[in-house]
N, C-alpha and C positions, 0 to 999 in steps of 0.2 A: 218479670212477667207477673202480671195480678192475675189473682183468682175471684172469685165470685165464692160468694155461700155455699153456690150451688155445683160448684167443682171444689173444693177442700184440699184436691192435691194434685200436682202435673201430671199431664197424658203421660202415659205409658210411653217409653222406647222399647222399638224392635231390636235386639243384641241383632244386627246380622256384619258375618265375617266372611272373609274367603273360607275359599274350602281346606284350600293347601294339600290340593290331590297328589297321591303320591308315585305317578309317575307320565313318563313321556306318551303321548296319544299316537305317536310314526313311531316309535322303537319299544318301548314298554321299559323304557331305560328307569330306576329308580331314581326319584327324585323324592328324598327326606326334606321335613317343612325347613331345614336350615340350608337344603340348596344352593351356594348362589349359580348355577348352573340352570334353574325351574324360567320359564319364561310364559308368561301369560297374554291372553286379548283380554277387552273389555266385559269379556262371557264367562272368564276365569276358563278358558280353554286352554291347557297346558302339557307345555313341550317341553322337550330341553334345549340348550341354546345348540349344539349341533346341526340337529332338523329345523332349528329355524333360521339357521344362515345358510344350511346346506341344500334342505329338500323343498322349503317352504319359502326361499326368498325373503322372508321380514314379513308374510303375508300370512294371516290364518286361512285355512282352509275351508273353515266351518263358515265366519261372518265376512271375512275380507280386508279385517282390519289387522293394525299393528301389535306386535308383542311390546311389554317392558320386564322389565326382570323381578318375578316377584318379591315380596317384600319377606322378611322372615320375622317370624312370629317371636317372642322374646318368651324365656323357658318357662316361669311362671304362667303367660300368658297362656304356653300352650299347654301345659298341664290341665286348665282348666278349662282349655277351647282347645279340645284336638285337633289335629290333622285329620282327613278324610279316611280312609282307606280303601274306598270306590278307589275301581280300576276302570281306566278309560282306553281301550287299544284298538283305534279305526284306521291303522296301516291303510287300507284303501281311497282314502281321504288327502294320505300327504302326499300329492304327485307333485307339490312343485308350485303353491299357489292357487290354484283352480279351487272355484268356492264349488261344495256339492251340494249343496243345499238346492 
């Protein structure tokens, strides 16, 4: 990429990360950022794989979309970019599918 005079050095990047919340939104089940058990939508709305084979069908509640299994953050990495510690527990949410939004 060229620059001009008049910019001297690259745009700025945004750092942004998952959150790597640390636990299930239907059970309040603990889910540490090395998980492989966390499963996420495209909103980083996260369950465990339990409620989402058993209560949730494969379906978020919140947007309607799919989960995948999140990724886990490498130790270095997370030393320097924590895991969240926001708690997310809307039990009323996970019937089964149904978006409540």
């Amino acid at each position: 990429m060229a620059f001009t005079s008049e910019s001297a050095r690259p745009p700025l990047r945004i750092r942004r990360m998952l959150e790597l919340r640390p636990s299930c939104e239907c059970c309040d089940r603990d889910l540490p950022p090395d998980s492989p058990d966390a499963r996420i939508c495209t909103y980083e709305c996260t369950f465990c794989a339990e409620c989402v084979e058993e209560r949730l069908g494969g379906v978020c509640p919140n947007c309607g979309g799919g989960f995948q299994r999140r990724p886990v953050r490498p130790p270095a990495m997370l030393a320097k970019d924590p895991a969240s510690t926001v708690r997310v527990f809307a039990p009323e949410g996970c019937q089964g599918g149904a978006l409540t939004a």
